[in-house]
C-alpha distance (Angstrom), angle and dihedral (degrees) to the residues before:
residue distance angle dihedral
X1 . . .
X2 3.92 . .
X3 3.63 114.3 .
X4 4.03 111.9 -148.9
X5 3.63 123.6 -172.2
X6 3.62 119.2 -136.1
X7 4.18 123.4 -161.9
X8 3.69 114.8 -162.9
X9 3.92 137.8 172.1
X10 3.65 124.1 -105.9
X11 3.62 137.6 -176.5
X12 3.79 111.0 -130.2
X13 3.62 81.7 -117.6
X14 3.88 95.5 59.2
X15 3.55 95.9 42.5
X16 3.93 92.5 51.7
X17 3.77 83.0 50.7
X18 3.96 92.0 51.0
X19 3.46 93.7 48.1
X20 3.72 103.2 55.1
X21 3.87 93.5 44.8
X22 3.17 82.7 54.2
X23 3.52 100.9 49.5
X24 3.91 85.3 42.5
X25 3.14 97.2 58.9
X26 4.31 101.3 38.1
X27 4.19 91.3 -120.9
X28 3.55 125.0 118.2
X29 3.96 120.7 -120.6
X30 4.08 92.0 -100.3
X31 3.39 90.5 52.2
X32 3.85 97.8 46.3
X33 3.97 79.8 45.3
X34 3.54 92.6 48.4
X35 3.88 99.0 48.3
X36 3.76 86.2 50.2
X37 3.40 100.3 57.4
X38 3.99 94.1 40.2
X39 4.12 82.2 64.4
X40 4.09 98.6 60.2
X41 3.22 109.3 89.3
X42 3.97 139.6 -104.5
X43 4.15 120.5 -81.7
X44 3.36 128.1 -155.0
X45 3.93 113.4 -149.6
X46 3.52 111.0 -170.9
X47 3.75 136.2 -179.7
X48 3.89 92.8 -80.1
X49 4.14 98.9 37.1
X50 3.65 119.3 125.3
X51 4.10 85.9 -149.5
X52 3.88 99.9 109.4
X53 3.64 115.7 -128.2
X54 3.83 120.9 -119.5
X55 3.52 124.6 -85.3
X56 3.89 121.3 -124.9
X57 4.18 104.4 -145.8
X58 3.63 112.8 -139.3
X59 3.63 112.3 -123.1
């Protein structure tokens, strides 16, 4: 599998937050990340959704 790197904002307050859930609960952040996204749930983007589809960067 792929990896993909992913850069995102944070307020110091959030991060803090991340950190020690993450230390509480002996994950690291990707995998708190990663278990987090696995839970939302499944869309279906048809021909006439409004959901944009994603965008493959050109490397």
């Amino acid at each position: 599998m792929k990896k993909n790197r992913l850069d995102i904002r944070l307020s110091d307050r959030r991060l803090n937050k991340l950190r020690l859930y993450c230390a509480h609960q002996d994950k690291s952040m990707t995998r708190v990340i990663e278990d987090f996204i696995d839970t939302l749930p499944e869309q279906n983007i048809g021909k006439n959704s409004t959901t944009p589809l994603p965008v493959k960067p050109t490397a």
